[in-house]
N, C-alpha and C positions, 0 to 999 in steps of 0.2 A: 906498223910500229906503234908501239903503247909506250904511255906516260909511264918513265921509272917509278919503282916506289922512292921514296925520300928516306936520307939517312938521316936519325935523330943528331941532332949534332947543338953545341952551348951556344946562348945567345950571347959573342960576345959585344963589349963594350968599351967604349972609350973614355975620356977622362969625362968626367961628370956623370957618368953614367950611363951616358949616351950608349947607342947602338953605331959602331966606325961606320962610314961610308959605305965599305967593299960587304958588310956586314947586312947593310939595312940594305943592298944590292940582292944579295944571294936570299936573304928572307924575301924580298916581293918574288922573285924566279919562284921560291917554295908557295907564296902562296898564290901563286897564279897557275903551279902543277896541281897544286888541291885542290883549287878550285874548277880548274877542269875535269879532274877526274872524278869528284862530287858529282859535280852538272850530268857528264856522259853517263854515270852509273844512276842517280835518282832524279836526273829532271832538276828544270830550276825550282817548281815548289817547293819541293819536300827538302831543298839543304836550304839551311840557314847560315846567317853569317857567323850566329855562334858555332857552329860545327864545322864552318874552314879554316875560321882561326883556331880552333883546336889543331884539327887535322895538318893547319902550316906551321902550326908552334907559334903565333904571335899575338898579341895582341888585339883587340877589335878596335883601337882606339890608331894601329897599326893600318888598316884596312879602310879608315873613315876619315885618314889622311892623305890620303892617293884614291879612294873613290868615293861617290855621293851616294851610292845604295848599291843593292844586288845586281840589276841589272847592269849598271856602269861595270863591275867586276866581271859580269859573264863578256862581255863583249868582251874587255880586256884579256880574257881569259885564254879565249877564242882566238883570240887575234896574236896572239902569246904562241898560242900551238897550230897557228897557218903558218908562222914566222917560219918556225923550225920545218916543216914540210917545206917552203919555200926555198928552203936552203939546199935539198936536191935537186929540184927542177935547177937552181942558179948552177949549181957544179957541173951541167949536162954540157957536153961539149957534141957539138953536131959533128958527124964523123966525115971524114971528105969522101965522101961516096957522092952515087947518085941520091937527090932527094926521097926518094921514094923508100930506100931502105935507111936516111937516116931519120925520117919522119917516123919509120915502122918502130925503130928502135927508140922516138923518145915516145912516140904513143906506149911504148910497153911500160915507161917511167910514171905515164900520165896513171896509169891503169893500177902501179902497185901502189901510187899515194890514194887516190881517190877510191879503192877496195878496200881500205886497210880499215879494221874494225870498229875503228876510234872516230875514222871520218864520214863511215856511215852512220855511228852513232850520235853525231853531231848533225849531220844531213836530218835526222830524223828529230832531233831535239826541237832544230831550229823553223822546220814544218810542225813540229805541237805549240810552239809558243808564240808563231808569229800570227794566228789571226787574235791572242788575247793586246798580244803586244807589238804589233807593227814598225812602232817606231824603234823597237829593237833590232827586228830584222833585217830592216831596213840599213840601221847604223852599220850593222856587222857586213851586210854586204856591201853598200857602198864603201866602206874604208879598206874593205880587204880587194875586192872584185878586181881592181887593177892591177894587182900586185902579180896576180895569179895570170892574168890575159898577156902582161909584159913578157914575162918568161917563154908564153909561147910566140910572141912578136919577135923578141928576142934568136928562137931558133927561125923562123920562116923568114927574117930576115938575111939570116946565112948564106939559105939557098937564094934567098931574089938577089943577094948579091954576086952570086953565080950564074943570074940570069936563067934557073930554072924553072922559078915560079915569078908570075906577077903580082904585087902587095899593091892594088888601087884604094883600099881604105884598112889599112895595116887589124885596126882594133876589131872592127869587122870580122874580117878574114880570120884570125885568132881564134876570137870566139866560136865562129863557124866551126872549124879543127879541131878544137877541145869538146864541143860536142859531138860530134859526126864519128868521136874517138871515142869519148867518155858516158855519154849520154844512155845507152840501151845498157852495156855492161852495169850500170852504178845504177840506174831503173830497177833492174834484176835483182841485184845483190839487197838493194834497200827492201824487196820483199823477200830477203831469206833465200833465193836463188841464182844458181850460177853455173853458166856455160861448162862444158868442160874446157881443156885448159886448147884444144884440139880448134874448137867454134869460136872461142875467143880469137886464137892467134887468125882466123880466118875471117872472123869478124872486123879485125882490127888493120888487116891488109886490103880489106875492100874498102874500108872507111877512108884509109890514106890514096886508094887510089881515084874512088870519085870524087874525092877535095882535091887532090892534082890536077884530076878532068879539066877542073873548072877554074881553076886558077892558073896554073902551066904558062911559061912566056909563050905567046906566040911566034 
């Protein structure tokens, strides 16, 4: 999934000149889509703030109201288009099957958000800029990292509530299963390589059954 382009649309305003509420609302959404799509396409260097307020239509004075510099916006930016990805993992309903084919079927959910071009291309921003800027990388993963591990807590709790797997330390466990699902496909891809579609789904079936191995009620 890629960032829309933005429709040029009037700034409107309220009595005194103002920008209405639902107005100065929909301008941060635009510029927090330019600003990611900036970031993804030239790296944090090379955009400035002057060229996302262009690019959002608003103001710099717009921008240095709601952030203290470039990097406060990238984080935001980031954290702005995890959101939206986070919104399909949240709509995934575990299907009443056995565990094994509904873990198959959200690993397949896991595998089109974390493939998708946009997410590698941020995987990769965020390994160029984090040995100059640590405490960046830092922020953006700790404020997002839980969001993302919930959602699969979220589904493996389904099944432990069915008594098919057992959750001894939930966040753990999670993370274990998102990489054991995601980890070699998203390695590959981040160097321009990729299973056919045949080694994935085979790759993706063995991964959910040696994390059942080891986790499975007794």
């Amino acid at each position: 999934m890629t960032l829309p382009a933005l429709e040029p649309a009037e700034f409107k305003r309220g009595p005194g000149g103002r920008p209405t509420r639902r107005e100065a609302a929909r301008r941060h959404i635009a510029l927090l889509n330019s600003a990611t799509r900036l970031f993804l396409d030239h790296g944090l260097d090379a955009v400035s703030i002057d060229e996302i307020a262009k690019r959002a239509g608003v103001a710099k004075r717009f921008i240095y109201a709601r952030y203290r510099d470039k990097s406060e916006l990238f984080v935001a930016a980031f954290e702005h288009w995890a959101v939206d990805r986070l919104d399909v993992l949240q709509t995934f309903k575990p299907p009443r099957r056995r565990a094994e084919f509904g873990l198959v079927k959200f690993g397949h959910t896991l595998l089109d958000i974390g493939l998708q071009p946009d997410a590698l291309a941020l995987q990769r921003l965020l390994f160029s800029v984090a040995p100059r800027f640590p405490g960046l990388a830092e922020q953006f993963i700790s404020r997002n990292r839980r969001r993302g591990v919930a959602e699969v807590e979220r589904v493996l709790a389904f099944y432990a509530d069915r008594g098919e797997i057992a959750l001894t330390d939930s966040p753990a466990i999670a993370e274990q299963f998102f990489i054991s699902v995601i980890g070699i496909p998203q390695r590959l891809a981040l160097l321009g390589l990729r299973e056919t579609p045949a080694a994935e789904k085979h790759r993706l079936r063995t991964a959910v059954r040696l994390f059942l191995d080891g986790c499975r009620a007794r």
